[in-house]
Each structure stands twice: as C-alpha cells, then as structure tokens.
C-alpha positions, 0 to 999 in steps of 0.5 A: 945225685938224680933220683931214680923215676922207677916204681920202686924208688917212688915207692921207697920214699913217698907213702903207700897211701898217698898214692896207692890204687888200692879199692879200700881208699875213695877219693874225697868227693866219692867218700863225700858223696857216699856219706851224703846219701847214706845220710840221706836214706837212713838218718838215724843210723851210722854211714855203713862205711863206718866199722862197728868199732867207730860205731861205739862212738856215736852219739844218738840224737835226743829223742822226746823223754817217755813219760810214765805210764799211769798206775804202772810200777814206775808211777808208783815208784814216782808217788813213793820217792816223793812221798819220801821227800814231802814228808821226810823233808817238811816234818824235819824242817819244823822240829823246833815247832815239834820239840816246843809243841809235845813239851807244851803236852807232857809239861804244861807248867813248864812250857806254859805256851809258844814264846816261854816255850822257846824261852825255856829251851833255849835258855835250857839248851842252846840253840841246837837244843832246838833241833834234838830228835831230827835224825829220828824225825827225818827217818821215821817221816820219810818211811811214814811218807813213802808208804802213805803217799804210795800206798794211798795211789794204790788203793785210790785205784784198787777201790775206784777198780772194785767199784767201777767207773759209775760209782767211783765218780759218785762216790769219790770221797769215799774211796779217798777216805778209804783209800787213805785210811788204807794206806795209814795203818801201813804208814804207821807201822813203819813210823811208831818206833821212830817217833817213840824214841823221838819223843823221849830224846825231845821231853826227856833231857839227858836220856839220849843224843839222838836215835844212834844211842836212843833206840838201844836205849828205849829197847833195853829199858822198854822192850822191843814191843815197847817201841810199839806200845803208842800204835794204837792211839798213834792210828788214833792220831794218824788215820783221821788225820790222814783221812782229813788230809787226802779227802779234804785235799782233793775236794778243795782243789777240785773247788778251786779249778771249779769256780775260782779258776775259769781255765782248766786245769789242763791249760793251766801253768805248772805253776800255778797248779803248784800253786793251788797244791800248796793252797789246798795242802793249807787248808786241809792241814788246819783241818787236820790239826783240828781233827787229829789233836786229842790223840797227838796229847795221848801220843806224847803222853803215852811215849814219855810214860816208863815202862808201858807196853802195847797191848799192856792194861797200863796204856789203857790206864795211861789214856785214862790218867792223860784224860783225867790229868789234862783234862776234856778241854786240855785234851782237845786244845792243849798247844793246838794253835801251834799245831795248826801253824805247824800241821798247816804249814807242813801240810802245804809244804808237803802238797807242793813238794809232792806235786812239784816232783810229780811234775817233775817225772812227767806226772800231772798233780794231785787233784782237779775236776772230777771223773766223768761217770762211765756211761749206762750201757744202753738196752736192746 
C-alpha cells in the first residue's frame, strides 16, 4: 500500500512542528543569531525572545557584596550582633573561672585560693558542678554585650558630632570614656537581674538548677526589685570597668599600628589586625580587673545577701559589713590574680571576636591611627 504525497496525508503522520512555516519557529542559525546579538547589546538582561515565564528562571550574575554604610542603622545592627557574641560567648565559656572566683569572695575559708577551690567544687559536685549558672550567664552577657558594644558606637559618634572634628581629635579619650560610660549603664540594666540569680545558683548549693527555677525563686523570696538591689555597686563595678575597657583599648592599638607595626594599618592582613584586637583586648582587660575588683566583692556579696532590696538602708549596710568583714586589703585583692586570668582572657577573646565578625560583614576593626583634626577655616 503506496502512501498518499498530499498535504493531507503528509500531514497526518509527520508533526506540525517539523515542518510547519509558521512565523513563531526560526530556524536554528536565526534562533542563534538573534540570541547572540541580543546577548551582546544587553548582558545582563534575558534574550527578549524568552516569555516572562522562562524569565522566572534566570539566575542573575553575582554581583560585588555592598558593604555597610558607616553609622547607618545596619552598622549598628552589625556592632549590637557582635556584641552578642564577644560577650555572651567568652563570659559562658569561663564559668568555671566565674563559679570558683565569686565562692573565693563570699567563703574565703572554704575556698582559700584557685587550686582548693577546684578541689572543693569538684569534690562537692562533680564536674558539671563547674558549669552551674551558664544559662543565666549566657543570657544576662549576651544583653549586657548587645547594649554595651552597640550603644558604645552610638555614643562615640553623638559625643565626636557634639564636639566636632577638632576637638574630638584632641580629645579622643575623653569621648571614648564618655561614650563607654554611656552605654554601660544601659548595659547594665539589661544584665543585673541575671547576674542576681546567677550568683545565688553559683554560692548557694541547693537553692536552684539554673535561672528556669531560679529566677521564680529569687523573685518570690526577694521581690522583683530584688533582682535590682546590686545595680548600684554592679555600675560601680561595670562603668570603671568598661571605661578602662574601650578607652585603654583603643589607645594601646592605636600605640601598637604607631610604633611597633611600620605598615598602616589599612595595608595590613586581617589577620594580623585581629591579631593586635586580641593583643590590645589582653592588655586592657588586666587593667580592667585591676580597676573594677573592689566592686566585683560587694557584688557577690551583696547578691548572696537575703532579703535586701535596692535602695533599702540594708545595702548600704551590707557595702558596710562586706568592708569590715574582708577587710581594705581583702576587698582590693580577694581572688583578683584569677580574675586578671579571667577578665584578661576574656577581654581578649571579646576584642578578637568583636572584630572578626566586623570583618566578617565588611567592617574595619575596632581602633587604629587617630583622626586627623579638621582643618581651621582660614580668615578673609
């Protein structure tokens, strides 16, 4: 049986497309052709022979990652997150240095020093006695972080605004002391009921867990002022400490760029400015154990004190018992060699990781040669 050459049987047994002249089908070196120079005259966009359907499918070419814009709402964002992380991290990392050093504070003929203070825990509560009071330490560090290392941004560039380029070169470490100063009272708000209940749970073996079933705890025998009844000798502790922290930070890096590294810092490795962060961090953190230590023994020992509130007569009362009990000489170096371990460390830690995840959102680290003083407008 012969097939038929008419259209129509052509038509019945080959497909349409193989064959048909309709306008919508190019042959293949037009198709080509006009895609070339589609590409050609616009790159970055779609050939225009595409329907907005296949569009959907496109995948735009990676473009240069946009860095963020100094003192904008997203460099703030950027400081606050990493305060979260120097902070929150480092403070819960060193608990056990924390556990032994306020027990040292509040019984000293217990834990006598470092090593019979490890002793005496573990022999007490094993080894996860060392990590009690983590989740309140965790929490309470990573608020404090978020508000001190933000804010301290913030009020650098307020106080450097108020006194305009001239002066805030000139007076640079002023406006870092102010600025930090600042931002720790915010900082510490955020952090004293935490670190209330986490000194309970820490020197008072029995009284809770952690903060689930030690904050309802603290608040039902103490109030909820009570959670506040250490801010004052807590800002006692923490605004020196933080003062110290920033100021004596930014000073010793901007020494260290200035004579002991020739390169600038700008043509310097990321790493190696990391480097001089952790190294600045160290040596400001001693400084700030130093500073910052009488008030971390009236902390603990106000915060193991029952039924105080703040504002109450008995915390003064209690600042006056903590000072006839430990003494001058106690109060000032009562478990202060292994708070400069701890402050040191931790201090350091903080400064590298601030910086790394600076670096790490396209943001220059912290410190470095300082600002060049706006020039003098020059007279008619």
């Amino acid at each position: 049986m012969a097939f038929s050459d008419s259209s129509s049987g052509r038509n019945s047994l080959i497909p349409s497309f193989l064959y048909s002249s309709s306008s919508k089908t190019l042959p293949l070196h037009r198709m080509l052709h006009s895609t070339a120079a589609a590409a050609a005259a616009a790159p970055s966009s779609p050939p225009a022979n595409l329907d907005a359907g296949s569009r959907g499918f496109m995948i735009p070419s990676p473009s240069e990652s946009r860095k963020i814009e100094l003192y904008s709402p997203a460099f703030y964002a950027a400081c606050t997150a990493g305060g979260i992380l120097s902070c929150g991290l480092t403070h819960m990392a060193v608990t056990p240095l924390d556990l032994v050093k306020c027990n040292m504070q509040i019984d000293p003929a217990k834990y006598k020093n470092i090593t019979s203070g490890f002793g005496v825990l573990l022999k007490e509560q094993g080894i996860r006695g060392f990590f009690r009071g983590w989740v309140p330490t965790l929490l309470g560090y990573s608020a404090q972080g978020a508000c001190k290392f933000g804010f301290y941004e913030f009020f650098k560039k307020y106080y450097s605004d108020i006194a305009g380029p001239e002066y805030a070169s000139k007076y640079k470490t002023l406006i870092y002391l102010a600025g930090s100063a600042s931002a720790e009272v915010i900082a510490d708000v955020a952090l004293c009921p935490f670190e209330a209940v986490k000194v309970r749970v820490q020197t008072q073996p029995g009284f809770a867990r952690g903060l689930a079933d030690g904050l309802p705890k603290f608040v039902k025998s103490e109030g909820t002022l009570g959670l506040y009844k250490g801010i004052v000798p807590l800002w006692g502790r923490q605004i020196p400490y933080t003062m110290m922290k920033f100021a004596s930070f930014e000073t010793i890096v901007e020494l260290i760029y200035k004579h002991a590294i020739p390169t600038p810092k700008n043509e310097c490795s990321k790493n190696l400015q990391l480097g001089v962060s952790f190294a600045g961090g160290y040596i400001a953190g001693v400084l700030c154990a130093i500073v910052s230590h009488p008030a971390d023994n009236l902390v603990s020992f106000l915060n193991n004190a029952k039924g105080a509130t703040v504002g109450d007569v008995s915390v003064r009362l209690g600042a006056i018992v903590a000072v006839s009990k430990l003494g001058l000489w106690g109060l000032f170096t009562r478990g202060l060699p292994l708070r400069i371990v701890m402050i040191g460390t931790l201090t350091g830690a903080q400064w590298g990781i601030y910086d790394a995840f600076k670096v790490f959102v396209g943001l220059p680290t912290t410190g470095g040669p300082a600002p060049a003083a706006a020039p003098a407008p020059a007279k008619a």
